[in-house]
C-alpha positions in Angstrom: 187.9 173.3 61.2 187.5 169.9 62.9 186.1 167.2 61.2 182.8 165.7 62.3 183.2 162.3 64.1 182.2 159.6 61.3 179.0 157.4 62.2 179.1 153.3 61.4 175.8 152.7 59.3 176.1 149.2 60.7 176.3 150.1 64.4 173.6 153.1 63.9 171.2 150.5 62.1 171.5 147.6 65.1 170.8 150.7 67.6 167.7 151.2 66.1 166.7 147.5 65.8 167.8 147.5 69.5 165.3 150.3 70.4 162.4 148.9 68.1 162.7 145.3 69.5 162.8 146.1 72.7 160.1 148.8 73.0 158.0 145.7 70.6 158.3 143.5 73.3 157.6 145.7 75.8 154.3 146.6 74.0 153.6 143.0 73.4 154.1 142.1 76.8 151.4 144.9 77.8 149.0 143.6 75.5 149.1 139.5 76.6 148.7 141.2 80.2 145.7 143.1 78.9 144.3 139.6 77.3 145.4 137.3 80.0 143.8 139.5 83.2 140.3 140.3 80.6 140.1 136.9 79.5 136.7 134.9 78.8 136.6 131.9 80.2 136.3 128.8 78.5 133.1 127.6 76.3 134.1 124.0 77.6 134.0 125.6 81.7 130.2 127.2 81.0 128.9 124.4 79.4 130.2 121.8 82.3 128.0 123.3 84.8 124.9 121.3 83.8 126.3 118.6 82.5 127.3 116.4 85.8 123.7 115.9 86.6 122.9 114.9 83.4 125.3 112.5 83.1 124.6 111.8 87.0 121.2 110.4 85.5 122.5 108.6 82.6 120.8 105.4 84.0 117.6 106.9 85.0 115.8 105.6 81.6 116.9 102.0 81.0 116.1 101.2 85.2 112.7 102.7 84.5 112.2 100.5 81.9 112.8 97.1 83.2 111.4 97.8 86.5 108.4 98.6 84.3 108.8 95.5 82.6 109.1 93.5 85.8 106.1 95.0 87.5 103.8 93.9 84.4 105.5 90.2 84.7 104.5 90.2 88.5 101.3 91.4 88.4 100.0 89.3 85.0 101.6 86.0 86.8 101.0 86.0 90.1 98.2 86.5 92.3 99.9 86.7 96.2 97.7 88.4 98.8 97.3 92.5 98.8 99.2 92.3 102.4 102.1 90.9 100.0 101.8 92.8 96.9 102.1 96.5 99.9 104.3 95.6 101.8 106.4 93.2 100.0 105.8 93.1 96.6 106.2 97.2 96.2 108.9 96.7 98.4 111.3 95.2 96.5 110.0 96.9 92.9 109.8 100.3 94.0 112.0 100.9 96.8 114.9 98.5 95.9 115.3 100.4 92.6 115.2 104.0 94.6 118.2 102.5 97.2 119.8 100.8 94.4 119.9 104.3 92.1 120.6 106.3 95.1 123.5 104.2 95.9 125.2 104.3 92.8 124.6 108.0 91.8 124.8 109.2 95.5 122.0 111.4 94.6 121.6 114.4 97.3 118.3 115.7 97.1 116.6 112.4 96.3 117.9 111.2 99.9 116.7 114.7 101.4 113.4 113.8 100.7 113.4 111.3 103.1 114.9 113.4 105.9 113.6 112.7 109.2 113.7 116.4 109.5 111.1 116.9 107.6 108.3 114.5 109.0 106.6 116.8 111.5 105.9 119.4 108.1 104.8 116.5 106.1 102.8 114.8 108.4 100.7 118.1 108.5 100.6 118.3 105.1 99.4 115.1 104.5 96.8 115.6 106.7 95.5 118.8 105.6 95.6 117.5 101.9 94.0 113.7 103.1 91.0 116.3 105.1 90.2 117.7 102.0 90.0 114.3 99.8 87.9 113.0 102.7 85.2 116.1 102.1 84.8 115.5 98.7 84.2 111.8 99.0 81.8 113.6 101.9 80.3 115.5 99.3 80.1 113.1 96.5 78.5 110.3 98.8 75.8 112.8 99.8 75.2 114.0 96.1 75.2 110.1 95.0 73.1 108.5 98.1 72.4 111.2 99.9 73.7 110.0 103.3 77.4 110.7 104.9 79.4 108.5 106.3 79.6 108.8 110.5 83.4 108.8 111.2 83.5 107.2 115.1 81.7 103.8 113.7 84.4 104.0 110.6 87.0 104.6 112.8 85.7 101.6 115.2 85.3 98.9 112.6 86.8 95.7 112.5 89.5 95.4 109.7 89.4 99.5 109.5 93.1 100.2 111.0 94.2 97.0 109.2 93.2 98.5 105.7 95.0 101.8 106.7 98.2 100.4 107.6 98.1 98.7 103.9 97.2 101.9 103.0 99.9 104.0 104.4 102.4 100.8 102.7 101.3 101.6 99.3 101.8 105.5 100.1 105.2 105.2 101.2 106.4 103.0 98.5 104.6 104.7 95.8 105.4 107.9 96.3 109.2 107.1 96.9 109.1 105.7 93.8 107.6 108.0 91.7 107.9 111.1 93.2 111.5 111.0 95.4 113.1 109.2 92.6 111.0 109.5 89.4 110.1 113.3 89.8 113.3 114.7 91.4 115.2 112.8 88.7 112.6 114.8 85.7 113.2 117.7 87.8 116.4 118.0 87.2 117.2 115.8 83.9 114.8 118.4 82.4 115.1 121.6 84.0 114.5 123.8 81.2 110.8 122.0 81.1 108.1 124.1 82.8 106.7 122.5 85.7 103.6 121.4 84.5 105.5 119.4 81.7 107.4 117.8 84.6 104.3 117.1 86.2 103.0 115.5 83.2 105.0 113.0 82.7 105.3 111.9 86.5 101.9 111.5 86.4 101.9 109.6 82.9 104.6 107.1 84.5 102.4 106.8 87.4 99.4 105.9 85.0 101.8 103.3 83.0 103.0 101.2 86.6 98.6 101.3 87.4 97.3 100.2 84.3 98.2 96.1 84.6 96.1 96.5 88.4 93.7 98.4 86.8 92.7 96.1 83.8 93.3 93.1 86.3 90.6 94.6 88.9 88.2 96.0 87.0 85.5 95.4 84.1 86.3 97.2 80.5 83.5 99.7 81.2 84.7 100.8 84.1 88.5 100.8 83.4 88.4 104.4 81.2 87.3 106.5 84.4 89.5 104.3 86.9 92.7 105.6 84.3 91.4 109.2 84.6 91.2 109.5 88.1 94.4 107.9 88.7 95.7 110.6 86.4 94.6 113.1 88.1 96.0 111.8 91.1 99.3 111.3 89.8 99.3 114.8 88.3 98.2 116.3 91.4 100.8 114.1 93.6 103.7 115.4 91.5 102.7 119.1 92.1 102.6 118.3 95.8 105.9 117.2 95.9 107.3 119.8 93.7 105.9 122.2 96.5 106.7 120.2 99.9 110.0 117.7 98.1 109.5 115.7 101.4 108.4 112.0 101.4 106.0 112.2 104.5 103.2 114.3 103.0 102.8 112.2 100.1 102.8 108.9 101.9 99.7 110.3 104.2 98.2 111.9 101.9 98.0 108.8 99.4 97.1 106.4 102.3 93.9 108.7 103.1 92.8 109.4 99.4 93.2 104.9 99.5 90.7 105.5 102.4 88.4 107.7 101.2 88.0 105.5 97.5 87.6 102.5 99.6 85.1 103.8 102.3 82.9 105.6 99.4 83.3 103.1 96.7 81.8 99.8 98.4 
């Protein structure tokens, strides 16, 4: 009877290591597949998405701040003509900041809201919101004095297209200052705010730049109302602009409201 071929333990045991290993590795290989193609990606890649345009505005507080600063020190010590303090004055205080901010952050949608593309649209805005602050100073003369205003001698008098050129001035530099810059800047520094919190504190900012003019122009009893309505202009501005984001219906429609005060207020 012939003997059974004899079997090496050694070899026998290094087969099986063989086999194991390489059916291991073949599993392994499978699984970092599986992990590499269902991969998450990284916290650090969904948090960045934000974060450029926080960082973008990094600056936005501490040039609020001393422009702030400077504005108080130029209207509390000097006293230069109102053609000055429109044209130039808010010239170089409110728009030199904007270009200056704009230049260094090359910030996109605070240079679309001056896009000449948009000034046909805003110029009708303007004027539809400017109609309706001219009927309720209408409407508030008539209730207070009981007589209107008659709109071809208004338009006719001397000094009358003067006063609205200084008007439409302050218009365009205020509300590139506060509402291109300071509001599209609050927009998106602070997008998880609601609007109306965004709102707020355009129009609190707004307040803070009037109050030096305000105190300086007017008597303590009448300073408390002059605050509130500038308020509720500011408030109402920065809701405008979070609807239209275009500088042109802003700039008319602050120019006219100018008007209207200065028409029914004398």
């Amino acid at each position: 009877m012939p003997s059974k071929p004899k079997v090496n333990p050694s070899k026998l045991g290094k087969r099986s290591t063989a086999t194991k290993g390489s059916g291991a590795t073949k599993k392994s290989s499978g699984i970092s597949q599986l992990r590499r193609q269902y991969r998450q990606p990284a916290a650090s890649v969904r948090v960045t998405t934000s974060s450029p345009i926080v960082s973008q505005h990094i600056a936005f507080i501490p040039l609020l701040l001393l422009v702030f600063v400077m504005w108080c020190v130029y209207r509390y010590l000097f006293r230069f003509p109102v053609w000055f303090d429109e044209s130039v004055g808010k010239a170089v205080f409110f728009g030199l900041p904007v270009w200056l901010y704009v230049s260094i952050t090359r910030s996109r949608p605070i240079a679309e809201t001056v896009s000449p593309r948009y000034f046909q649209s805003g110029l009708w805005m303007g004027l539809a919101i400017g109609g309706l602050f001219g009927f309720a100073g209408a409407l508030a003369s008539l209730a207070r004095r009981g007589t209107v205003v008659q709109a071809a001698p208004l338009f006719a008098a001397e000094g009358f297209w003067w006063e609205f050129l200084l008007a439409m001035m302050t218009g365009f530099w205020e509300s590139l200052f506060f509402y291109c810059w300071i509001m599209t800047v609050i927009m998106e520094k602070y997008r998880k705010w609601t609007l109306l919190n965004q709102a707020l504190l355009a129009a609190f900012i707004f307040l803070a730049f009037h109050i030096p003019n305000t105190l300086l122009r007017f008597d303590l009893s009448l300073v408390g109302g002059q605050l509130l309505l500038l308020f509720f202009f500011g408030l109402g501005q920065a809701l405008l602009f979070a609807r239209v984001r275009n500088i042109y219906a802003l700039a008319l429609s602050h120019a006219i409201w100018g008007m209207v005060l200065l028409v029914h207020t004398r």
